[in-house]
C-alpha positions as MATLAB code, in Angstrom:
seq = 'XXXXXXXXXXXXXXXXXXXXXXXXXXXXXXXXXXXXXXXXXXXXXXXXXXXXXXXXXXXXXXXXXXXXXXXXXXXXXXXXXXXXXXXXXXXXXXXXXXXXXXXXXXXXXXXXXXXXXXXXXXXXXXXXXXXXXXXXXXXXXXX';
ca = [
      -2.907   10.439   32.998;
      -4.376   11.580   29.929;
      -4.128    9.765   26.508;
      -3.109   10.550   23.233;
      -5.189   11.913   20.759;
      -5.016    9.015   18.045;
      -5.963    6.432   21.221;
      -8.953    8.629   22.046;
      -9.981    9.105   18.347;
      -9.517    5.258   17.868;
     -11.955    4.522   20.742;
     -14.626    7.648   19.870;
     -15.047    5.555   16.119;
     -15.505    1.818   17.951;
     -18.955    1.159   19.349;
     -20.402   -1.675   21.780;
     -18.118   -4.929   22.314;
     -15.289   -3.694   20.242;
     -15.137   -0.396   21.839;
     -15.463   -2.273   25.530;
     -12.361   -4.450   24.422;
     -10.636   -1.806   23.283;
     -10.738    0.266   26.369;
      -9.495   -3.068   28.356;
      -6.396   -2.884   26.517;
      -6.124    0.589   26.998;
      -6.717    0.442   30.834;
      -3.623   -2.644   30.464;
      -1.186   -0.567   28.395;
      -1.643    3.232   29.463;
      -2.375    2.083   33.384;
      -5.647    4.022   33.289;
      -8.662    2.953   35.156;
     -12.101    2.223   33.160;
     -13.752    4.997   34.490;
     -10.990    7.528   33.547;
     -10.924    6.200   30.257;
     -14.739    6.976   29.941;
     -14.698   10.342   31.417;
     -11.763   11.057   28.829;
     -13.773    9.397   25.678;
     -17.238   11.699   26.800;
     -14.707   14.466   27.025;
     -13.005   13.847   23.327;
     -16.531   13.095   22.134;
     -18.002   16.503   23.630;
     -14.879   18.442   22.885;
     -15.262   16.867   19.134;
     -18.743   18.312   18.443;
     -18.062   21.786   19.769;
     -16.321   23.562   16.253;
     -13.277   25.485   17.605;
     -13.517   29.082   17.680;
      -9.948   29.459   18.246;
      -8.029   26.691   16.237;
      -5.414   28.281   14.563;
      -5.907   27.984    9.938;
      -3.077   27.246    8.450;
      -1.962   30.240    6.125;
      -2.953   29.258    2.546;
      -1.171   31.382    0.146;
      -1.695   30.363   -3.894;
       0.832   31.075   -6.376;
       0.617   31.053  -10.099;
       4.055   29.358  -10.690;
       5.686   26.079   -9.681;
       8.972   25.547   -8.358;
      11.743   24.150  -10.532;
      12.880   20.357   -9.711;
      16.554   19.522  -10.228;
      16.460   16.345  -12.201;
      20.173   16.309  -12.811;
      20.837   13.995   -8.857;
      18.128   12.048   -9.952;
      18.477    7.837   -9.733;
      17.132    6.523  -12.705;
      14.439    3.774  -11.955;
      14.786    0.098  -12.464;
      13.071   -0.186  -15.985;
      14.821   -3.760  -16.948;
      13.096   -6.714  -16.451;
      13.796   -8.799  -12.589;
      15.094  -12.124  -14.598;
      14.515  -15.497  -12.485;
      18.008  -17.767  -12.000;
      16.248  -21.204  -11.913;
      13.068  -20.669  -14.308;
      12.727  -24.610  -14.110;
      11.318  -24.807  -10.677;
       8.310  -22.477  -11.259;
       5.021  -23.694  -13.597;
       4.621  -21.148  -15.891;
       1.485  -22.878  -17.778;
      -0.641  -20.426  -18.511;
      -2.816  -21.208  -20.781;
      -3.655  -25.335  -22.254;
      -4.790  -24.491  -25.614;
      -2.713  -25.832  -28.229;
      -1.987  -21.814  -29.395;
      -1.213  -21.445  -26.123;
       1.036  -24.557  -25.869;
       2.842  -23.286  -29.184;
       4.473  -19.989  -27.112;
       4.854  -21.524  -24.239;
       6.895  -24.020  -26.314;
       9.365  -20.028  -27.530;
       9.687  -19.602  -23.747;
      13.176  -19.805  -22.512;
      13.750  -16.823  -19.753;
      11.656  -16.031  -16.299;
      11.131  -12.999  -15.055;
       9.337  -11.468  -11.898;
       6.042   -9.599  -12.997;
       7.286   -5.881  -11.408;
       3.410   -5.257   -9.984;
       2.408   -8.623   -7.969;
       6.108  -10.389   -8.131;
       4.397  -13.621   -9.648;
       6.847  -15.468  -12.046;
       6.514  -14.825  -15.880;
       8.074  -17.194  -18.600;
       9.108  -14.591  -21.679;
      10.911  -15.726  -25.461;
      14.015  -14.018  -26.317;
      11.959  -11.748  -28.303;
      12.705   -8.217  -27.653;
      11.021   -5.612  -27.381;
       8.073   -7.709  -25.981;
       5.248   -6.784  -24.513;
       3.779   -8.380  -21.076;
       0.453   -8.852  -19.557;
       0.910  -10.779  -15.892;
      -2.179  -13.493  -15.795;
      -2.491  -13.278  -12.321;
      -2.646   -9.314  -12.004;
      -3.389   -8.141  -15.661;
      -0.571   -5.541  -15.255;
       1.197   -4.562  -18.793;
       4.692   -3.988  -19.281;
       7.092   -3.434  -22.408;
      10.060   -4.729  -21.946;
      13.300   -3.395  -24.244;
      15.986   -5.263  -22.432;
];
């Protein structure tokens, strides 16, 4: 039985222990005997050094214009902020300095940060401008 490509290729980059392991759970899930497996790895290996003479190229054939996208069945995406229910139950204490206590003090909404999903506490202010402490990502909010 021969095996895939990808299974060879995976085996060809692992060396010593990890490549002895490997081909142990190969032999278990393809039914293949060590020694087939090994004769098929020297063969990818060998068969991977030789350049092929007769692989077919894929035509390449540059233009100088682009094709035209219809927006108009486009969705729009999801700009608005992803607003928490129960804001009370997260600690959004960022930062202990009493400037820092004074807006924490203006915050009455929770959001999700859109990049790492890590709760946000936000005043009604709008538009406002965001920067998650736990990923640095910026947003502007409008909404």
């Amino acid at each position: 039985m021969a095996l895939p490509q990808d299974v060879l290729a995976r085996l060809a980059s692992l060396t010593g222990y990890d490549q002895m392991l490997e081909m142990d759970t190969v032999s278990r899930t393809h039914g293949v005997g060590l020694a087939e497996i090994e004769s098929q790895l020297a063969a990818y290996k060998a068969g991977a050094m030789q350049p092929e003479a007769n692989a077919p190229v894929a035509d390449f054939d540059p233009v100088a214009s682009k094709e035209l996208v219809d927006l108009e069945n486009a969705q729009p995406v999801n700009t608005g902020p992803n607003y928490i229910d129960n804001p009370d139950q997260f600690r959004m204490k960022y930062d202990p300095s009493a400037r820092g206590q004074a807006n924490q003090s203006q915050v009455n909404q929770a959001i999700m940060c859109p990049a790492c999903s890590a709760p946000l506490g936000i005043p009604d202010i709008r538009p406002i401008k965001v920067t998650c402490p736990q990923c640095m990502h910026e947003a502007v909010f409008h909404s």
